[in-house]
N, C-alpha and C positions, 0 to 999 in steps of 0.2 A: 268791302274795302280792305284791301292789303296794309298789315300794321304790324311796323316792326317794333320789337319791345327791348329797351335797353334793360340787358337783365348783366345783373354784379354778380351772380351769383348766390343770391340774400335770399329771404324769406319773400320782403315787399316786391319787390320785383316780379318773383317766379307768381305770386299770385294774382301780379296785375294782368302778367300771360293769361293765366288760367281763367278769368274773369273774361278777357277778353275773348275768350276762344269760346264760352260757354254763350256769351252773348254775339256768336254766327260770323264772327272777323276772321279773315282771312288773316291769320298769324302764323309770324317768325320771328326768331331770338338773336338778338346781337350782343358781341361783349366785347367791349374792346381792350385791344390790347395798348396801353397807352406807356407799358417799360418793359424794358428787361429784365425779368426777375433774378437771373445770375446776374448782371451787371452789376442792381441793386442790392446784391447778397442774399436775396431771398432762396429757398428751396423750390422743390415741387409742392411741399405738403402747405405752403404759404403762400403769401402775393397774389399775382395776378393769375398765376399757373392755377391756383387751388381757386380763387375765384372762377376759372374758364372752364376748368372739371367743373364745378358744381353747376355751372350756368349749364352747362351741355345734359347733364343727368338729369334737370329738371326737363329740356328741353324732351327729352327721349320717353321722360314719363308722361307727357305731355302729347308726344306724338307731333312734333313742330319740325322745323329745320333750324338748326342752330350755324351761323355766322360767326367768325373770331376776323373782327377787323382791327387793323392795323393803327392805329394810328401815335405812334411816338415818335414820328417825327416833329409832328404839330405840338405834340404836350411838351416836348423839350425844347420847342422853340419857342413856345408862350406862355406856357406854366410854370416849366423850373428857371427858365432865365427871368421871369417875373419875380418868382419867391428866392429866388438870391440875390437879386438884386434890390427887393425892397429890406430884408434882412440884413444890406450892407449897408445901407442908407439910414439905420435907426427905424426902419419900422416897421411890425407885426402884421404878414399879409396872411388870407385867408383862406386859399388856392382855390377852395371848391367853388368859392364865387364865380371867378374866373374862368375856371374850368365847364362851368357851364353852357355858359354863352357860347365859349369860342370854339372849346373840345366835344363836348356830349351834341348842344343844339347845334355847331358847328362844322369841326370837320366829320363827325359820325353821321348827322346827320344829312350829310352830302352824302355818305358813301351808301346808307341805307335808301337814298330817293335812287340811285342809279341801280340797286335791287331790286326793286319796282316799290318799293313800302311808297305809301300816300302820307302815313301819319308817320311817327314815332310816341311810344306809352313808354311811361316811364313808372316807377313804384315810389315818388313822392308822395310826401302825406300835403297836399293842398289843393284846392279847388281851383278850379276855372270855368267863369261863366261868359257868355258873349251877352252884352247887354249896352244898349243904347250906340249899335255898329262895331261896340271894340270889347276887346277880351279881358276881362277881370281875372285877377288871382283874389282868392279868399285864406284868410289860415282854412288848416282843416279840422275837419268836425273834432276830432283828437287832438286839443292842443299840446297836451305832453310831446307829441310827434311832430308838430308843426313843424315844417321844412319849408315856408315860405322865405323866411330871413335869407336864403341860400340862392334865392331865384332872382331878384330886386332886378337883373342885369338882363333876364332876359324881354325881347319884343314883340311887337305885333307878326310879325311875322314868323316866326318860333313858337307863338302858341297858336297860332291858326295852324300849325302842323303838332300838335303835341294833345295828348290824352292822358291823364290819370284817373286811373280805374280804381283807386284803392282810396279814393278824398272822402268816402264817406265810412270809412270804418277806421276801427280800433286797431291797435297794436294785438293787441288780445285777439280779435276777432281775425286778424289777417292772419295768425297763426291756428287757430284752429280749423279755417279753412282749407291751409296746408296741409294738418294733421289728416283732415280727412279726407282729402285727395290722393295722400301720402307721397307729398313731395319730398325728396329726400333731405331736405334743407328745413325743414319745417321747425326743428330747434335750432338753427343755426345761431350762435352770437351773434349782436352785431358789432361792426367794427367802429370805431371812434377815433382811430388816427390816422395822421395824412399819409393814404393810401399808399405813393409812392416810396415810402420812408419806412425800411426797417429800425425799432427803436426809438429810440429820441430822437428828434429831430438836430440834436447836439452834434453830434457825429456827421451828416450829412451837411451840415453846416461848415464845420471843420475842414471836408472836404472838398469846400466849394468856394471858403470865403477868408482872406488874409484875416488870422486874427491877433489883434495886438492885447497886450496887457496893457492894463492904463488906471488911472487914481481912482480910488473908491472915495467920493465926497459927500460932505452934509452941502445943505443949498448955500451956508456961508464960507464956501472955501474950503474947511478943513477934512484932510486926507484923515481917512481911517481904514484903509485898505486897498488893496490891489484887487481892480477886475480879470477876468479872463478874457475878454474881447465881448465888445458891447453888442456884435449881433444875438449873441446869446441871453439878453435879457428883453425885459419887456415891461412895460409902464402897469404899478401895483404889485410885480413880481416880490413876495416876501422869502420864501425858501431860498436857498441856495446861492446868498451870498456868501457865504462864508466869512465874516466879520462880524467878531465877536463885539457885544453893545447891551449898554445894560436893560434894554426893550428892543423889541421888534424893529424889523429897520424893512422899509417898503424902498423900491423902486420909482423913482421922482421923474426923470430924465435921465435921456440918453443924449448926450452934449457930442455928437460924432467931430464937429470941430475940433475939440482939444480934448476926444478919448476920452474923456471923463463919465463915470456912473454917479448920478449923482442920487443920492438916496436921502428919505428922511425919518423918524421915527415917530412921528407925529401924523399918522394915516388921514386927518384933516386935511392936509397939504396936497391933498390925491383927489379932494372932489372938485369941481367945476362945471359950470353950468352954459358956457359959451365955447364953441369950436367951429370950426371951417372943413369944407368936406367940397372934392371935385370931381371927377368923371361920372357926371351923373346922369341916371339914366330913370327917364320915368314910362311907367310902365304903358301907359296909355300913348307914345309917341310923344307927349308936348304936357308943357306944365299944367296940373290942372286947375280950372278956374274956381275952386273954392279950399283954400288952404288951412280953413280953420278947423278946433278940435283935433291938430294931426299929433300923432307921437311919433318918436323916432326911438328904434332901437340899435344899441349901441355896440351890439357883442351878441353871438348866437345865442349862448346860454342867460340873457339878461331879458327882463320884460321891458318893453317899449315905455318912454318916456314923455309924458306930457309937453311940446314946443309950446311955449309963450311967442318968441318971433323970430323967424325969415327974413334976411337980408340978401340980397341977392345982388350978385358983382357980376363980372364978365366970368362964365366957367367955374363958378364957384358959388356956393350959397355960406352964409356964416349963419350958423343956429343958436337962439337960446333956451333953453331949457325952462321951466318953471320952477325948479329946481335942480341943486349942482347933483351931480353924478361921480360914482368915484371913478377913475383909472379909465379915463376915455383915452384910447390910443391910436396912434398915428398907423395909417396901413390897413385897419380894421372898418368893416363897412358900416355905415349907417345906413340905417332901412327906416321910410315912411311909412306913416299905417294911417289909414281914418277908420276908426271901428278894427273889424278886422280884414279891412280890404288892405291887399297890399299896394303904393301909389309907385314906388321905387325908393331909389338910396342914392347912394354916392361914397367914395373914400375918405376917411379923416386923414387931413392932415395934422 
């Protein structure tokens, strides 16, 4: 079987190739290029450039054919017009979600089938089983690494093409496997910000979205400050308001109606235990018929929360919690879990 492997570059990646190749697959390496690295300020020694060198040196140590395909046309027509547009709107999106579905299992994955690949592997840390006709995702054995939360969006059809070869080891273990193959990436860091974006995301902001200054308030009306433009905050945000108070002051609301940040110092005022979430996608094709014991998680970095009840409307479900949660935000996905199967998610509103 012909299996192309979307390699970043990384550590996970180069050894889901190597894995794949020892186990008699017919392997090649894809990276895509999904920006301009001078456009976005970057150098050679950074971005995508310094990701497509490393992907290719693994590939040579490897003995593979390495691929650089194109695609930023597609990412800047559905990923960055997505994330400036949810950031003008009041609310905190997550890109890699997106970028999944539409860009990786998407348009790459078009261009790697008209290569001849059968499959696409990828260096996710999460499981995939086919059981009872349809395809399950699992967390993976690693949960420190768990990257399921990241997937919720994608389908049946997307993982009847897709492999991960790394769902049963370690962080730890997937690097020393590097070490002794002597991949060249085998210390590599790894990266932890939105790929596209050199910096803070402030900047790119800045140069993508009107920003106004506007009232800095408590929940009862009164001004105690000037913002710098509301796409630059985000619900729980405490740093960098810049307004002096004699406690902490949290991120409440973003009022985009009348430009208002409304903050409060009283970090109670932040938890809540009922929200609404739409474009949802569950993983199995269709709701599933046993909804109980589920949690939902609320933010990459947060552990999944106990759902008491489901409500369910045209295109939307409204969720309660069994308890409140702090700083659930608008744009940011929720994901379902039963145990550690993952069911899907959907967007908060």
């Amino acid at each position: 079987m012909k299996i192309a492997v979307a390699m970043s570059g990384g550590v996970d990646s180069s050894v889901a190739a190597a894995i794949l190749i020892k186990e008699g697959y017919d392997v090649f390496g894809v990276t895509m290029r999904h920006y301009d690295s001078v456009e976005y300020g970057f150098d050679e020694s950074e971005g995508i450039e310094a990701a497509i060198l490393d992907a290719e040196k693994v590939c040579i140590r490897l003995n593979i054919i390495h691929h650089v395909i194109d695609v930023s046309e597609d990412f800047k027509k559905i990923i960055e017009k997505n994330f400036i547009h949810e950031y003008s709107i009041g609310r905190t999106p997550n890109p890699c979600t997106l970028c999944n579905p539409t860009i990786k299992w998407g348009s790459l994955l078009k261009k790697v089938e008209k290569l001849g690949a059968e499959k696409i592997a990828t260096g996710h840390y999460i499981e995939k089983r086919f059981e009872n006709g349809i395809y399950n995702l699992y967390k993976a054995s690693d949960e420190s690494k768990d990257q399921s939360y990241m997937l919720w969006r994608l389908d049946q059809n997307q993982l009847s093409k897709t492999l991960f070869p790394i769902t049963k080891l370690s962080k730890q273990n997937v690097r020393k496997i590097a070490n002794e193959m002597k991949l060249p990436v085998h210390d590599k860091e790894e990266s932890q910000e939105i790929c596209f974006i050199k910096g803070h995301y402030e900047e790119y902001l800045k140069n993508h979205i009107s920003l106004n200054r506007g009232d800095i308030t408590l929940p009862d009306g009164k001004i105690i400050g000037t913002h710098r433009g509301l796409p630059l905050y985000t619900i729980g945000q405490r740093k960098g308001l810049n307004t002096p108070w004699s406690s902490p002051l949290y991120v409440l609301k973003l009022d985009i109606v009348n430009n208002r940040l409304i903050v409060t110092d009283n970090p109670d005022e932040l938890l809540s235990s009922d929200f609404t979430i739409q474009n949802i996608n569950w993983i199995s094709g269709k709701i599933p018929e046993n909804l109980n014991n589920l949690s939902v998680q609320i933010r990459y970095n947060s552990k999944p929360e106990p759902v008491k009840k489901l409500q369910f409307k045209e295109n939307e479900i409204t969720i309660q919690l069994l308890k409140p949660v702090r700083a659930i935000t608008p744009g940011q996905s929720a994901v379902f879990y039963k145990g550690n199967l993952l069911l899907g998610g959907g967007l908060i509103m």
